[in-house]
C-alpha positions in Angstrom: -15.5 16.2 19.1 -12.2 15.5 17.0 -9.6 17.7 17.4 -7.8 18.5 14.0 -5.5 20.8 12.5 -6.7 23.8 11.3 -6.8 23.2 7.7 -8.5 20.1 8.2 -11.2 21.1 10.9 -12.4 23.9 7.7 -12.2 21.5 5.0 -14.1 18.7 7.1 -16.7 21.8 7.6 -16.9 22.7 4.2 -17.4 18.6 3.1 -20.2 18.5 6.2 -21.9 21.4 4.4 -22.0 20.1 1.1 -22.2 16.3 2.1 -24.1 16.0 5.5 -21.9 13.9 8.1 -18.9 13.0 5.5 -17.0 15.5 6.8 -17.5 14.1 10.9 -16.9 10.5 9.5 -13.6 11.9 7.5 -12.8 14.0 10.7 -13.3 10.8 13.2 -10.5 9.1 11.4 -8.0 11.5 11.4 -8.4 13.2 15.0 -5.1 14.1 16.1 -5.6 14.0 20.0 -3.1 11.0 20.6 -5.6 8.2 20.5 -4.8 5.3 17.9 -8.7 4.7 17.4 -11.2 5.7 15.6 -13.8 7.2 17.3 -17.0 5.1 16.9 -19.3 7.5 18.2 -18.3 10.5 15.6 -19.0 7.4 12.7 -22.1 7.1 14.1 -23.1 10.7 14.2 -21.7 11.5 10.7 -23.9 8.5 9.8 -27.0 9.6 11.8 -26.5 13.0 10.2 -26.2 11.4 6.6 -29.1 9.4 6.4 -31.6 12.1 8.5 -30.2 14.8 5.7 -33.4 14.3 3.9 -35.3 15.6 6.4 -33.0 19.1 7.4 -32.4 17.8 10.9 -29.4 16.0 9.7 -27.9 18.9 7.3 -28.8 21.2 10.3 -26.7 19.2 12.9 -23.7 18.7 10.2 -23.9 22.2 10.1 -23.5 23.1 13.9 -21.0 20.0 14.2 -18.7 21.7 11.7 -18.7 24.8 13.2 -17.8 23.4 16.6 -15.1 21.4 14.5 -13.1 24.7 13.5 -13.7 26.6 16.8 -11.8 23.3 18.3 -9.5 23.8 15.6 -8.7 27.5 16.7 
């Protein structure tokens, strides 16, 4: 889980609502926990999440990641 700034972590959960794993793709480039890389796994999820929106599963899980995004956040 990417830990970002407030303002971030609830605009990345607003995007993951409206566009299924954009917003954990978006939020795995900008985590702010000291690392210089991108996280590979979080691409993957946001990625898994995309392509499985079709089906709820995805848009259920961008939902849940989004909120565990902001309750990092806070």
């Amino acid at each position: 889980m990417p830990k970002l700034a407030k303002y971030f972590a609830v605009f990345f959960a607003i995007l993951n609502v409206i566009l299924p794993g954009f917003g954990t793709m978006f939020a795995a480039c900008l985590d702010t926990s000291g690392s210089t890389e991108v996280s590979k796994a979080q691409i993957v999820i946001g990625l898994v999440q995309f392509l499985t929106s079709y089906i709820i599963i995805g848009w259920i899980a961008s939902i849940y990641w989004a909120y565990l995004m902001v309750i990092k956040a806070w």
